[in-house]
Each structure stands twice: as C-alpha cells, then as structure tokens.
CHARMM-style PDB file with segment names, atoms N, HN, CA, C and O in Angstrom:
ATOM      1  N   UNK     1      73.757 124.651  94.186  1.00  0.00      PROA
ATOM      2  CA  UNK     1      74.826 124.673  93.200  1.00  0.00      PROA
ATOM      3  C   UNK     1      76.138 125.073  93.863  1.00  0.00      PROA
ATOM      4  O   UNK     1      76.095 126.061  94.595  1.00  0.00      PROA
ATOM      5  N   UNK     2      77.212 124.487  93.717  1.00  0.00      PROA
ATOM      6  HN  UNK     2      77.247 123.684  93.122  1.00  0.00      PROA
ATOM      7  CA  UNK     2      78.782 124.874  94.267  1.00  0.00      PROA
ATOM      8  C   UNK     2      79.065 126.108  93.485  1.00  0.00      PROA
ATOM      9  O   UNK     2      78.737 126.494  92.363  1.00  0.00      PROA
ATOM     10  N   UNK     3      79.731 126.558  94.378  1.00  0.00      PROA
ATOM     11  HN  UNK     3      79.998 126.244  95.289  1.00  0.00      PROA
ATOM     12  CA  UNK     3      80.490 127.899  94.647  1.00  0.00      PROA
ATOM     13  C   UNK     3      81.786 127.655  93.590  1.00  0.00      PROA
ATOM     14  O   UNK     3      82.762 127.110  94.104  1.00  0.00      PROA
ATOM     15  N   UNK     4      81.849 127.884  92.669  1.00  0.00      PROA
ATOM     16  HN  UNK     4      81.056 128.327  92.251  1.00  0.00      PROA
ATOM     17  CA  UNK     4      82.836 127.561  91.520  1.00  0.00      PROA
ATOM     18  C   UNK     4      83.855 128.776  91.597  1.00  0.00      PROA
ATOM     19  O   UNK     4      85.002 128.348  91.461  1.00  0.00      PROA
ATOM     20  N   UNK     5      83.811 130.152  91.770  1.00  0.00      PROA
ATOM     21  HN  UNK     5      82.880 130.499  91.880  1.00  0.00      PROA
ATOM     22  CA  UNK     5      84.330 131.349  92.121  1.00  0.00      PROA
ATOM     23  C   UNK     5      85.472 130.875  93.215  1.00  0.00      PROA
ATOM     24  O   UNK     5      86.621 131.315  93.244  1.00  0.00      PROA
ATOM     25  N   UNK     6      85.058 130.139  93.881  1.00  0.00      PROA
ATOM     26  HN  UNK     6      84.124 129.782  93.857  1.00  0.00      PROA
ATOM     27  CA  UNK     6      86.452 129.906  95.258  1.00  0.00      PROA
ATOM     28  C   UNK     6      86.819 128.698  95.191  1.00  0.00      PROA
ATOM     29  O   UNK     6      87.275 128.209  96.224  1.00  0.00      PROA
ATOM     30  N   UNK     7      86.715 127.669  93.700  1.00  0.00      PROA
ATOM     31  HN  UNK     7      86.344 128.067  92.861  1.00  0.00      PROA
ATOM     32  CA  UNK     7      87.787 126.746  93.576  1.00  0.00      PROA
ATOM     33  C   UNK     7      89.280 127.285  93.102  1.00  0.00      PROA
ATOM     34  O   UNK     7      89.500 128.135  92.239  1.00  0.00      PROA
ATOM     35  N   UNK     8      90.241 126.566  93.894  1.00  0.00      PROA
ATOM     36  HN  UNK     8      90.063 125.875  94.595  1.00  0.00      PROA
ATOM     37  CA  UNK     8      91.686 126.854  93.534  1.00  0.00      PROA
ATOM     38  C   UNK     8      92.534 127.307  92.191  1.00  0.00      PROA
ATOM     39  O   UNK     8      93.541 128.012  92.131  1.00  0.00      PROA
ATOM     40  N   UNK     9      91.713 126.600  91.028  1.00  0.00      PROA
ATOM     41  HN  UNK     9      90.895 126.027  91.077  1.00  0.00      PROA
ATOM     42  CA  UNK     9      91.783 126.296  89.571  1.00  0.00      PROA
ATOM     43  C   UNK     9      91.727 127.765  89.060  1.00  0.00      PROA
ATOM     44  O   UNK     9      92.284 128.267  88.083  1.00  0.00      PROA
ATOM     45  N   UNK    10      90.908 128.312  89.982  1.00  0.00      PROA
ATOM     46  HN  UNK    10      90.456 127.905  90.776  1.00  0.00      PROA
ATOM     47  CA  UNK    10      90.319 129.895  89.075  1.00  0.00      PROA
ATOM     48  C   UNK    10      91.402 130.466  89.558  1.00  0.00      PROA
ATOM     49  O   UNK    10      91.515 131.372  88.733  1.00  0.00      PROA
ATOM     50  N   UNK    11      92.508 130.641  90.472  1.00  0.00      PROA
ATOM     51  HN  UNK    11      92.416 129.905  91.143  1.00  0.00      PROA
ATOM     52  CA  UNK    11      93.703 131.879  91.007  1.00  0.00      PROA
ATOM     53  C   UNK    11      94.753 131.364  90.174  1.00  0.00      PROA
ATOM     54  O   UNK    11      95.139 130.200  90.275  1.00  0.00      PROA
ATOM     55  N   UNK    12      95.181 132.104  89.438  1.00  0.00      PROA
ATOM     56  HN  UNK    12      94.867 133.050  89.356  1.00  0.00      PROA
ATOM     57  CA  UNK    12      96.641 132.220  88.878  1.00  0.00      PROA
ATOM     58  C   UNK    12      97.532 132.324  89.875  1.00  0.00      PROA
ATOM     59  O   UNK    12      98.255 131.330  89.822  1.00  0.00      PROA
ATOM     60  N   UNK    13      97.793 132.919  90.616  1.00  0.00      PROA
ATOM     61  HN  UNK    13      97.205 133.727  90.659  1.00  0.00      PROA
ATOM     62  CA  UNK    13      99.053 133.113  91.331  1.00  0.00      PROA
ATOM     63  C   UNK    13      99.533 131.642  92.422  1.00  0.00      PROA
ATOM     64  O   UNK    13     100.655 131.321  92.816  1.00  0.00      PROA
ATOM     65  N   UNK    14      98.077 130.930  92.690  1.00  0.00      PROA
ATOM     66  HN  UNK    14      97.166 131.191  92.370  1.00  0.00      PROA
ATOM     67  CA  UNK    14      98.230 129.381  92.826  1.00  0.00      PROA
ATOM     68  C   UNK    14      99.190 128.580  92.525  1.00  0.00      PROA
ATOM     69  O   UNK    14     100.148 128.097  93.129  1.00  0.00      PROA
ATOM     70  N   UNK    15      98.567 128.496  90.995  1.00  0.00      PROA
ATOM     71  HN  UNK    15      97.790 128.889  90.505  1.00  0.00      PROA
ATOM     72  CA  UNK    15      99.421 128.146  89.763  1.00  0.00      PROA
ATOM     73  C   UNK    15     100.954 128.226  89.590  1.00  0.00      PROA
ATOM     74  O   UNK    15     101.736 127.430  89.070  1.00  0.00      PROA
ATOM     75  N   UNK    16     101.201 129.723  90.328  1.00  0.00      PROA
ATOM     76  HN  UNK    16     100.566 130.369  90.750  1.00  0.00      PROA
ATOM     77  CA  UNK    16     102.713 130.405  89.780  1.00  0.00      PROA
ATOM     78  C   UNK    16     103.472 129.681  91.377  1.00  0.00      PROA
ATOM     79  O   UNK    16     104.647 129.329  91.266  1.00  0.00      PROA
ATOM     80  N   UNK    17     102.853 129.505  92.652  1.00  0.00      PROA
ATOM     81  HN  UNK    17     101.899 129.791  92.743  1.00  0.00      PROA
ATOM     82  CA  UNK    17     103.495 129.409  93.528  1.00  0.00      PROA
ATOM     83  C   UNK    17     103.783 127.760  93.236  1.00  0.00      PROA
ATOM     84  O   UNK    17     104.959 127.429  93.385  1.00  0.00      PROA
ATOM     85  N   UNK    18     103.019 126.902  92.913  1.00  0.00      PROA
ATOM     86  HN  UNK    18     102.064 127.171  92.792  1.00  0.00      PROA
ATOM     87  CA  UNK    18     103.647 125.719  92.696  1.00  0.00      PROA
ATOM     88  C   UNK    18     104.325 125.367  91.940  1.00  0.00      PROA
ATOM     89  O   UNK    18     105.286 124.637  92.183  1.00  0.00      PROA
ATOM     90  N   UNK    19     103.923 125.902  90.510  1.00  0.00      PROA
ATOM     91  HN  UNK    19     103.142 126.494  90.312  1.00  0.00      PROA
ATOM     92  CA  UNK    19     105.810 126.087  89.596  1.00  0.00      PROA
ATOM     93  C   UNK    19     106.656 126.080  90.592  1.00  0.00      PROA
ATOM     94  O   UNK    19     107.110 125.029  91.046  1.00  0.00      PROA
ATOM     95  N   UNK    20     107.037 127.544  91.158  1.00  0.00      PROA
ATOM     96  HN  UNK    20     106.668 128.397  90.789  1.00  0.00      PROA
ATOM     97  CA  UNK    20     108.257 127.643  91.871  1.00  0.00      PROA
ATOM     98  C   UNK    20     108.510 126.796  92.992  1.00  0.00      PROA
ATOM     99  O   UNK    20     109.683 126.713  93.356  1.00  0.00      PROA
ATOM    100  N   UNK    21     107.751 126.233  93.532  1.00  0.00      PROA
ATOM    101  HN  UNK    21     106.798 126.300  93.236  1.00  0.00      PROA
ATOM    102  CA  UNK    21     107.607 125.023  94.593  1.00  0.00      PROA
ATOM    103  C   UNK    21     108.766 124.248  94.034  1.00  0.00      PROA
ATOM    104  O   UNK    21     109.917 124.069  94.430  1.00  0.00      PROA
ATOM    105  N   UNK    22     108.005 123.798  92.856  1.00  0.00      PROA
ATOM    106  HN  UNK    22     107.069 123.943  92.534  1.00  0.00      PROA
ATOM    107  CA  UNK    22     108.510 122.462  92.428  1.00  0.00      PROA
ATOM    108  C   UNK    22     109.374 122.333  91.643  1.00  0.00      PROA
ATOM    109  O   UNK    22     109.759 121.236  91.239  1.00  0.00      PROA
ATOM    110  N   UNK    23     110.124 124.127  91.060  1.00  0.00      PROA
ATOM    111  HN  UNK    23     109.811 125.019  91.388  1.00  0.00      PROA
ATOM    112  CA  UNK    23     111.198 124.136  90.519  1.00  0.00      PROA
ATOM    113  C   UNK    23     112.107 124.012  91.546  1.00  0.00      PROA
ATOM    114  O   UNK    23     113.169 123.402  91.426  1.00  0.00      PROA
ATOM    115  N   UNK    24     111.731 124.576  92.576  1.00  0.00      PROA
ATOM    116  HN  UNK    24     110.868 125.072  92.674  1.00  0.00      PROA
ATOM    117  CA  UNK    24     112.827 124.941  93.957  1.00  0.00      PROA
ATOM    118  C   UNK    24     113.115 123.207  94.610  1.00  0.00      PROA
ATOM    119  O   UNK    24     113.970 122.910  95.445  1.00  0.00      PROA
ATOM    120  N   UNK    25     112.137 122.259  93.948  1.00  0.00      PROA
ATOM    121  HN  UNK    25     111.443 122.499  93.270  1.00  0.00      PROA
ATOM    122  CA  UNK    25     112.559 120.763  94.729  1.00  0.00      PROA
ATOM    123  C   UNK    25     113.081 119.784  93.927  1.00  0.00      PROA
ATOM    124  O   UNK    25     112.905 118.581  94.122  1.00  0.00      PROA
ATOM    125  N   UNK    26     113.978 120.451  92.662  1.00  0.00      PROA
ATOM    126  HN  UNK    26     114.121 121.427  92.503  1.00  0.00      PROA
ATOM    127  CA  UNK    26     114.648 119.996  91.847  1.00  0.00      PROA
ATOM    128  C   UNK    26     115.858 120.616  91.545  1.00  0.00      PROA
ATOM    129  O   UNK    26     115.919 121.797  91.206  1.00  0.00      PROA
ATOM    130  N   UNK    27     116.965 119.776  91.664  1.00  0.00      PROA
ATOM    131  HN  UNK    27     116.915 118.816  91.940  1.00  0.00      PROA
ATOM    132  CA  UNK    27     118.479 120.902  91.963  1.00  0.00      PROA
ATOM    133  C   UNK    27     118.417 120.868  90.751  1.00  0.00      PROA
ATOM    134  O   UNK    27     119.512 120.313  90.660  1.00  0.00      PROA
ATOM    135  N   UNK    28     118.139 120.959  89.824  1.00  0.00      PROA
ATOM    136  HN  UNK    28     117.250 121.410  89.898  1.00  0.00      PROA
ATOM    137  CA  UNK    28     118.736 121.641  88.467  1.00  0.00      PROA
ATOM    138  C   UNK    28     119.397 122.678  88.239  1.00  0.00      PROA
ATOM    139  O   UNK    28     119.751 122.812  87.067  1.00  0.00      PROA
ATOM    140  N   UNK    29     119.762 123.663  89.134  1.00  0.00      PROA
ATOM    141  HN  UNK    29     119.475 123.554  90.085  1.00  0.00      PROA
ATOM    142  CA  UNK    29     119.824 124.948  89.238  1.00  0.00      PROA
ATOM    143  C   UNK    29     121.138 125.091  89.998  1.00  0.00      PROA
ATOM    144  O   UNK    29     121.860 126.082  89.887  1.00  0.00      PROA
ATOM    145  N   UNK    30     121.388 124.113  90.724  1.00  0.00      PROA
ATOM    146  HN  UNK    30     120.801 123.308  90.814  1.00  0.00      PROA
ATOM    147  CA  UNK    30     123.273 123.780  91.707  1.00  0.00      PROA
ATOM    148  C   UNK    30     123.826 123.544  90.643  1.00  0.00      PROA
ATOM    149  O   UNK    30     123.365 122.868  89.724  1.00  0.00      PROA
ATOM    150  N   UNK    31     125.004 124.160  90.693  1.00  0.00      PROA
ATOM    151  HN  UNK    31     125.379 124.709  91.440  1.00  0.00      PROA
ATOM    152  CA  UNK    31     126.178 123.449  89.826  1.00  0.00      PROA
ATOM    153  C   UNK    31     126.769 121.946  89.750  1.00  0.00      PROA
ATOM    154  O   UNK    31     127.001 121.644  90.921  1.00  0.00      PROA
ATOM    155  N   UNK    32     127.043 121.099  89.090  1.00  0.00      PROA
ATOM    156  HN  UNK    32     126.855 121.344  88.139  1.00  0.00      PROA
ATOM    157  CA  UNK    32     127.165 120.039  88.899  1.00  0.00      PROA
ATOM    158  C   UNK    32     128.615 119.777  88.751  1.00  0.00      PROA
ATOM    159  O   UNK    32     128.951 118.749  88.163  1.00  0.00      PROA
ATOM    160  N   UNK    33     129.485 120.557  89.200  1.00  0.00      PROA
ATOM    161  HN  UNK    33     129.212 121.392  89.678  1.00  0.00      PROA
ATOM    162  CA  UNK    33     130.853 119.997  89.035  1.00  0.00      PROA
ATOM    163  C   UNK    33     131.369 120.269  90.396  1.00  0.00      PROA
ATOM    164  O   UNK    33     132.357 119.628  90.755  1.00  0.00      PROA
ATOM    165  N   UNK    34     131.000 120.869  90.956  1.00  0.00      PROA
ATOM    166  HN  UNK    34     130.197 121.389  90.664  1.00  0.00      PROA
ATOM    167  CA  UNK    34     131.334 121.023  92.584  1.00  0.00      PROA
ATOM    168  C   UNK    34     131.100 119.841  93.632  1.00  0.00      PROA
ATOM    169  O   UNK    34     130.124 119.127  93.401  1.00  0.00      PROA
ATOM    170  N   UNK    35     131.977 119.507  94.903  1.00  0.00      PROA
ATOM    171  HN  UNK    35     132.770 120.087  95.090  1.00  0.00      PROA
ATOM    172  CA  UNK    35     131.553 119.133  95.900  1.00  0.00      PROA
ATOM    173  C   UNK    35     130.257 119.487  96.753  1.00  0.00      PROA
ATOM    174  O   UNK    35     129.831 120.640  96.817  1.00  0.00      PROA
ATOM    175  N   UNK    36     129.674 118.431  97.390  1.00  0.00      PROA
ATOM    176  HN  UNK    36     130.020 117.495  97.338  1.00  0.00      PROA
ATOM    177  CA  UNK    36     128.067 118.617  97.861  1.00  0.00      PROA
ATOM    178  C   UNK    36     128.667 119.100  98.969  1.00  0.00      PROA
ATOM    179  O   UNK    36     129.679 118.440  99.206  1.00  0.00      PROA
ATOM    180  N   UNK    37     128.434 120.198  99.960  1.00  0.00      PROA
ATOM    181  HN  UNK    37     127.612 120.734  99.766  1.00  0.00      PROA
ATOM    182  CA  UNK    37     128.439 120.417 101.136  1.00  0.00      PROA
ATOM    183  C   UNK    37     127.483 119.848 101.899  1.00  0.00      PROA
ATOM    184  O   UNK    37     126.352 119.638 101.460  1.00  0.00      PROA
ATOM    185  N   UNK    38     127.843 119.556 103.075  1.00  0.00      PROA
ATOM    186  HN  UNK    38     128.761 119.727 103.432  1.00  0.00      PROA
ATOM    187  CA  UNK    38     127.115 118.875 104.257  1.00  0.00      PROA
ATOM    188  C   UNK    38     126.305 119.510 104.759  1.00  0.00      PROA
ATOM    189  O   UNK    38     126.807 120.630 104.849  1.00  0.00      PROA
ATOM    190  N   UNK    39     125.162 119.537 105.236  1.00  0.00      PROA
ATOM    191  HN  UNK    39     124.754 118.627 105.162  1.00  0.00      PROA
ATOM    192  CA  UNK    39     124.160 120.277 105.630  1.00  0.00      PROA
ATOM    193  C   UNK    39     123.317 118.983 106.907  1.00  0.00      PROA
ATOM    194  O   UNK    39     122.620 118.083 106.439  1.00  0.00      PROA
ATOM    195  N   UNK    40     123.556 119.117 108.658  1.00  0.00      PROA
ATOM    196  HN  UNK    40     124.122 119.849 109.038  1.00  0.00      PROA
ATOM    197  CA  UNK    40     122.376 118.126 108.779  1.00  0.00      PROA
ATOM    198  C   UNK    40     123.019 116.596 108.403  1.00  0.00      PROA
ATOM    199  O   UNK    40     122.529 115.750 109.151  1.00  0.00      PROA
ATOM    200  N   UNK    41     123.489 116.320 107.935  1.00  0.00      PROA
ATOM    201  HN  UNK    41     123.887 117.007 107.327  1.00  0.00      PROA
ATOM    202  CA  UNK    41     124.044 115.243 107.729  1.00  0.00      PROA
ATOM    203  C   UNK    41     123.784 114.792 106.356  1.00  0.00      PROA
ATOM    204  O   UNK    41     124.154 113.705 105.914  1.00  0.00      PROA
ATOM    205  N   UNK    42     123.134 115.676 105.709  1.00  0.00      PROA
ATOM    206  HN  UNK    42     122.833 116.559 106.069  1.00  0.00      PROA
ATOM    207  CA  UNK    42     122.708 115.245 104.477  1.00  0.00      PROA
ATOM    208  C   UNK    42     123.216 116.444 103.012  1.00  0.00      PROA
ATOM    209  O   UNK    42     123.193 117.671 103.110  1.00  0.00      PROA
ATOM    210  N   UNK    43     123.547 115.827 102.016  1.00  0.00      PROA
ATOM    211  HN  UNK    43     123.565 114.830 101.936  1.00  0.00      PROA
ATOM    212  CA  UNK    43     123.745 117.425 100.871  1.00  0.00      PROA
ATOM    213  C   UNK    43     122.877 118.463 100.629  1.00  0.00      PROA
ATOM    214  O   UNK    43     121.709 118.231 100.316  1.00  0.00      PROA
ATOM    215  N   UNK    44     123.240 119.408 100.719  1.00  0.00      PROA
ATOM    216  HN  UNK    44     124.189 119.596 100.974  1.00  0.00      PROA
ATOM    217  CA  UNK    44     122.753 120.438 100.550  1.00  0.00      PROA
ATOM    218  C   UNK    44     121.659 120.272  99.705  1.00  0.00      PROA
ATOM    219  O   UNK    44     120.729 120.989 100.075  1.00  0.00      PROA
ATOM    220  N   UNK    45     121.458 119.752  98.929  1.00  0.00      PROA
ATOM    221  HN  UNK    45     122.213 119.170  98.628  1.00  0.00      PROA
ATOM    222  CA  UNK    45     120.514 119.804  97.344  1.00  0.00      PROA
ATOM    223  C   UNK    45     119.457 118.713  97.880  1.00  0.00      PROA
ATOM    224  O   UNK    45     118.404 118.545  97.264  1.00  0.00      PROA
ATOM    225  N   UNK    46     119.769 117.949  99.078  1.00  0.00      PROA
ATOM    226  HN  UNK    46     120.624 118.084  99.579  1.00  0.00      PROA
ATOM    227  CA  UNK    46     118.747 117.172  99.454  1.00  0.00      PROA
ATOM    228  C   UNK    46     118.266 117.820 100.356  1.00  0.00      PROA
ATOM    229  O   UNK    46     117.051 117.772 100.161  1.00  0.00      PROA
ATOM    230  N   UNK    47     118.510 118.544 101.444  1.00  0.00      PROA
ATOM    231  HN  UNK    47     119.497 118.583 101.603  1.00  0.00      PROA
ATOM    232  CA  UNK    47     118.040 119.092 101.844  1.00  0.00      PROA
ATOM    233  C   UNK    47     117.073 120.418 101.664  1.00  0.00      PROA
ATOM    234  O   UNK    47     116.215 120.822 102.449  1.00  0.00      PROA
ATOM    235  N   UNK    48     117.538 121.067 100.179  1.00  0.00      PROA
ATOM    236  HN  UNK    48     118.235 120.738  99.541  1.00  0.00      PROA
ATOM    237  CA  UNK    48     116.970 122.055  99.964  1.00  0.00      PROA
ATOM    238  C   UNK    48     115.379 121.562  99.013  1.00  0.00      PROA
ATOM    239  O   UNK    48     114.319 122.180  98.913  1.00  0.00      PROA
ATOM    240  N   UNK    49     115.825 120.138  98.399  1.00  0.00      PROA
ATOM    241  HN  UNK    49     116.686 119.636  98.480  1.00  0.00      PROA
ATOM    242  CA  UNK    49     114.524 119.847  98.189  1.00  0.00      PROA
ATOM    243  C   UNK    49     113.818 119.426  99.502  1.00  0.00      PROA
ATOM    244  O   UNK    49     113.260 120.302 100.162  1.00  0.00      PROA
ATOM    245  N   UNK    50     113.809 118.371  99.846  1.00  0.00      PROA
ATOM    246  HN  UNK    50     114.262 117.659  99.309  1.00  0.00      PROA
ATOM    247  CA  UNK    50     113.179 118.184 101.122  1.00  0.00      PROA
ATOM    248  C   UNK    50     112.265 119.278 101.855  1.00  0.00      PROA
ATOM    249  O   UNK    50     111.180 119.118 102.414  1.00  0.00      PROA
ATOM    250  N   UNK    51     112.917 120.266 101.709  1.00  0.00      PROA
ATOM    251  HN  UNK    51     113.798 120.396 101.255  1.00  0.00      PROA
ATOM    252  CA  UNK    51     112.068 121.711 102.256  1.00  0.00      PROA
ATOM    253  C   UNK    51     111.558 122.042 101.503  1.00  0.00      PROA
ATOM    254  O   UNK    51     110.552 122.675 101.824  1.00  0.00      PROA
ATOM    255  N   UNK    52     111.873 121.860  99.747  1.00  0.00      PROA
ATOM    256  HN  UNK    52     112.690 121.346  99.486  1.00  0.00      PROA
ATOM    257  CA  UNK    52     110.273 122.826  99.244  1.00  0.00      PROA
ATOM    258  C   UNK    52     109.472 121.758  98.692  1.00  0.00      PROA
ATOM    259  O   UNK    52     108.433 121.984  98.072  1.00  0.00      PROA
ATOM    260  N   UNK    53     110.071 120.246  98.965  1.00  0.00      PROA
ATOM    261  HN  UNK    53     110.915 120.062  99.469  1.00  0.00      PROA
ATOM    262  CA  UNK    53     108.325 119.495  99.119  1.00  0.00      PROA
ATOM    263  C   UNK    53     107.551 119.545 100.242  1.00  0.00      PROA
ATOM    264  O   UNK    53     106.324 119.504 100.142  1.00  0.00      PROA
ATOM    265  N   UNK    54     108.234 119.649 101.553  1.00  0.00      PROA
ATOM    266  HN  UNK    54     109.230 119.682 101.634  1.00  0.00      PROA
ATOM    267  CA  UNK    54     107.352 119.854 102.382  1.00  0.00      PROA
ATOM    268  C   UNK    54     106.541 121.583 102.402  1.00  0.00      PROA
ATOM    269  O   UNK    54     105.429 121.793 102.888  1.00  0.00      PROA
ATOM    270  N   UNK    55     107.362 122.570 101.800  1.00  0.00      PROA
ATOM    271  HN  UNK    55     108.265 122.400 101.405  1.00  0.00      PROA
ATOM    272  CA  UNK    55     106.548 123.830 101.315  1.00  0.00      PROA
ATOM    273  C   UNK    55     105.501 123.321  99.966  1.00  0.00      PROA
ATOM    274  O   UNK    55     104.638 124.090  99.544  1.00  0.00      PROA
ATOM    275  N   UNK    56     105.627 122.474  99.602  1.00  0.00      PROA
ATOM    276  HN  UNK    56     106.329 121.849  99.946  1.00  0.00      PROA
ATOM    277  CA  UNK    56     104.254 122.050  98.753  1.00  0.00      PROA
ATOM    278  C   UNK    56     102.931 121.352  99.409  1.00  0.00      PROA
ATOM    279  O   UNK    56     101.733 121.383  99.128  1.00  0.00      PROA
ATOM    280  N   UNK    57     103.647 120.758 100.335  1.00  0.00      PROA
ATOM    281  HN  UNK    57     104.620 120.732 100.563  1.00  0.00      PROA
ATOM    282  CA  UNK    57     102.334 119.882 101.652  1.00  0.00      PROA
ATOM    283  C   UNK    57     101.768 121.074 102.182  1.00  0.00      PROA
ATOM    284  O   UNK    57     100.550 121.229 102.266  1.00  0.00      PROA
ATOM    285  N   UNK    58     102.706 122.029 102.586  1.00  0.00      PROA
ATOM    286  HN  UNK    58     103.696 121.903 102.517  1.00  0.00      PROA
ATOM    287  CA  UNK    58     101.960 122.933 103.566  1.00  0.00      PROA
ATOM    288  C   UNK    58     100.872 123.812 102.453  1.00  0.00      PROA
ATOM    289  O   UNK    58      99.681 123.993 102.708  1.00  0.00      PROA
ATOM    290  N   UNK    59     101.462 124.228 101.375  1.00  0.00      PROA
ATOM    291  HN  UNK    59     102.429 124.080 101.168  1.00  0.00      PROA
ATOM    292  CA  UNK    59     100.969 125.252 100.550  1.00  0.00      PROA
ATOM    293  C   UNK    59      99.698 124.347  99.763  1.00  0.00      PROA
ATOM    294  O   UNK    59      98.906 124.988  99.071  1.00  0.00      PROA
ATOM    295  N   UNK    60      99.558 123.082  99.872  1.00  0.00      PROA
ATOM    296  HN  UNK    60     100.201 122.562 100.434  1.00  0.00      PROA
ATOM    297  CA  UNK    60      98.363 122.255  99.784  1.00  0.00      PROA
ATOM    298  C   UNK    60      97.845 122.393 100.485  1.00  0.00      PROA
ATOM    299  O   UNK    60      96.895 123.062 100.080  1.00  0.00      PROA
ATOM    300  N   UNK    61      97.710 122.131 101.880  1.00  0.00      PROA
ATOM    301  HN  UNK    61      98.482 121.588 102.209  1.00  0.00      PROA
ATOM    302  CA  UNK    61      96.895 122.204 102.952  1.00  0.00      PROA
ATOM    303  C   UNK    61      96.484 123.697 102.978  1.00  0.00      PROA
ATOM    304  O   UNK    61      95.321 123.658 103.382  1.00  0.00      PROA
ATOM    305  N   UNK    62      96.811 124.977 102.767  1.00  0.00      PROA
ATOM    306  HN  UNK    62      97.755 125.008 102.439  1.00  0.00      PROA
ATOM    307  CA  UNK    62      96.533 126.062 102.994  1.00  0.00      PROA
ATOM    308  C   UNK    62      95.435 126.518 101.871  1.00  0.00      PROA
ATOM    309  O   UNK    62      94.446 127.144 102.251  1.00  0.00      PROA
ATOM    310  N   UNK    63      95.587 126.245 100.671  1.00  0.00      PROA
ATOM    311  HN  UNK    63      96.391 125.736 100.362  1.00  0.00      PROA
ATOM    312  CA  UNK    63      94.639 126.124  99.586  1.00  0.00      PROA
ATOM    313  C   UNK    63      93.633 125.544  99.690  1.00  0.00      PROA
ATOM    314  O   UNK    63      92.607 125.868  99.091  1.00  0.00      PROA
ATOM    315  N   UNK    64      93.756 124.367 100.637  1.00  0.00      PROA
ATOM    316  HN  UNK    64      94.590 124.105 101.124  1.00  0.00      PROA
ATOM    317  CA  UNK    64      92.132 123.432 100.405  1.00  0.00      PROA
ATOM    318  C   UNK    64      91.542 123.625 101.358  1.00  0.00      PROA
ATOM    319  O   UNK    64      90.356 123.318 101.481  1.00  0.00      PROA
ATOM    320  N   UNK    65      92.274 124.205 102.292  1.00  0.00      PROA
ATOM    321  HN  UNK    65      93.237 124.454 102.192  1.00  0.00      PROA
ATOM    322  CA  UNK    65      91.341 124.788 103.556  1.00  0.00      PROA
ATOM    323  C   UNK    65      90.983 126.194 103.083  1.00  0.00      PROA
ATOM    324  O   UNK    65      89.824 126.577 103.249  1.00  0.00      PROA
ATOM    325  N   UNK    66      92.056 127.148 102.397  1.00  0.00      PROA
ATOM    326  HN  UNK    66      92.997 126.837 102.263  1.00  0.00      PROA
ATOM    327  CA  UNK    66      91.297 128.436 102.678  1.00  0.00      PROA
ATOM    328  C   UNK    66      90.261 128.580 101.084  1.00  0.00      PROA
ATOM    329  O   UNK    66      89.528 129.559 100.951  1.00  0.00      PROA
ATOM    330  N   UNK    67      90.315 127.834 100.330  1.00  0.00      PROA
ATOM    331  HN  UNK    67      90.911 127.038 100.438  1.00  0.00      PROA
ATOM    332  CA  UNK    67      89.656 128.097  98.556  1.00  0.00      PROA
ATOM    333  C   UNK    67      88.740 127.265  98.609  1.00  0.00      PROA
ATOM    334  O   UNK    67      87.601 127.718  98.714  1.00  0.00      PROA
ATOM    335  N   UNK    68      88.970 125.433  98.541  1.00  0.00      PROA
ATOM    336  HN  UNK    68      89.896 125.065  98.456  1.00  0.00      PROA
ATOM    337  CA  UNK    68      88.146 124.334  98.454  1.00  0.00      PROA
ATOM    338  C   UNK    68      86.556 124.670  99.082  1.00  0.00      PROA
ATOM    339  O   UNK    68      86.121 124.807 100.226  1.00  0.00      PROA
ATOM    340  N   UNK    69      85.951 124.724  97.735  1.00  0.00      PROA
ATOM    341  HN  UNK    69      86.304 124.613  96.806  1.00  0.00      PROA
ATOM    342  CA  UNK    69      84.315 124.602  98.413  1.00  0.00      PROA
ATOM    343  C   UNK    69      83.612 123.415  98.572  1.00  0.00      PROA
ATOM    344  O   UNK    69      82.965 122.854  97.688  1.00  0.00      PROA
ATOM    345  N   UNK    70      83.774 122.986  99.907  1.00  0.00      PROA
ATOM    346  HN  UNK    70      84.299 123.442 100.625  1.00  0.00      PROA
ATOM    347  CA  UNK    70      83.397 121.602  99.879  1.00  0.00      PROA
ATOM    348  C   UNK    70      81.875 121.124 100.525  1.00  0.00      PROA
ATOM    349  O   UNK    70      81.755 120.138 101.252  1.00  0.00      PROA
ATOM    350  N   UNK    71      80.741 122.014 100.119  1.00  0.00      PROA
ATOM    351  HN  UNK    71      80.838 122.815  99.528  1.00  0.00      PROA
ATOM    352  CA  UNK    71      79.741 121.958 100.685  1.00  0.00      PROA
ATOM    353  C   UNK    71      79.029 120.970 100.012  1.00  0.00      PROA
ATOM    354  O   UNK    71      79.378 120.867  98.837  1.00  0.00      PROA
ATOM    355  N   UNK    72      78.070 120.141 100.394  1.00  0.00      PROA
ATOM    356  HN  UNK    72      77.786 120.225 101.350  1.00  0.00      PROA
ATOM    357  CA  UNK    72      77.477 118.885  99.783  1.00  0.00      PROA
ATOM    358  C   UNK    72      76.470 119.531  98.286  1.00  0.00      PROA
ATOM    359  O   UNK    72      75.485 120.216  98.559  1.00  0.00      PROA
ATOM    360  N   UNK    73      76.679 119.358  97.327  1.00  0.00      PROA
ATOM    361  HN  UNK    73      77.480 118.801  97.104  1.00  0.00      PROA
ATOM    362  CA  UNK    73      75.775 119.907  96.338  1.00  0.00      PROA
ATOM    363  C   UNK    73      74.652 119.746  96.360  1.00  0.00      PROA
ATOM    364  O   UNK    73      73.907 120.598  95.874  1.00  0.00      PROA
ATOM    365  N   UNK    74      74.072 118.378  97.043  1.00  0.00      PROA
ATOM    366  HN  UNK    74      74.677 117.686  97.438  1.00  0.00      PROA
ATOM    367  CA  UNK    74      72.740 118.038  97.166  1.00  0.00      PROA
ATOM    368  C   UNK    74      71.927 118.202  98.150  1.00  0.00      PROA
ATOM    369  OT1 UNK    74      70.760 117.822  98.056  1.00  0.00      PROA
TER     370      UNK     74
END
C-alpha cells in the first residue's frame, strides 16, 4: 500500500509557497502608470516574473523529489 502521509497534497505550507510563487509571477502588484525600467534588456516586471516561474520549476522539482512516494504499489 503507498505511503499517503508523504504525498505533497497533505503539507499546507506547500500550498501557501505556490500561491506566493504565482502571485509573485504576475505584476499585478507594479504600478501601472509609471515607466518600465530596464533590467537585462528586458522590463523589470518581465523579468521579475521570469524568476518566480522559474522559482516554481525549482520548488516543483524539490517537492517531488523530497515528498512524492513513488514506489510501485504492486
């Protein structure tokens, strides 16, 4: 029988870090009447998403390696 105790689904704080992931990869939150500053060659607001989708790849990969019980059931 699988180990149901160390699927991802059961940690709340999981949960709370990808909210903020994925609030943080949506500028909703920059002001909208201002000039974009340059960052990199790219606006700021693209760049700042860009980094917390790739903080969602990583924070995926860290979950399914350290929680995912992936032992054969049968």
């Amino acid at each position: 029988m699988r180990n149901v105790r160390r699927e991802p689904f059961r940690y709340g704080w999981i949960w709370l870090v990808y909210v903020l992931l994925y609030a943080a990869s949506v500028p909703w939150y920059l002001p909208a009447d201002t000039r974009p500053a340059i960052w990199l060659g790219l606006p700021y607001w693209a760049l700042i998403s860009l980094l917390a989708t790739a903080g969602i790849a990583i924070f995926t990969v860290l979950v399914i390696r350290s929680f995912w019980d992936d032992t054969d059931p049968m």
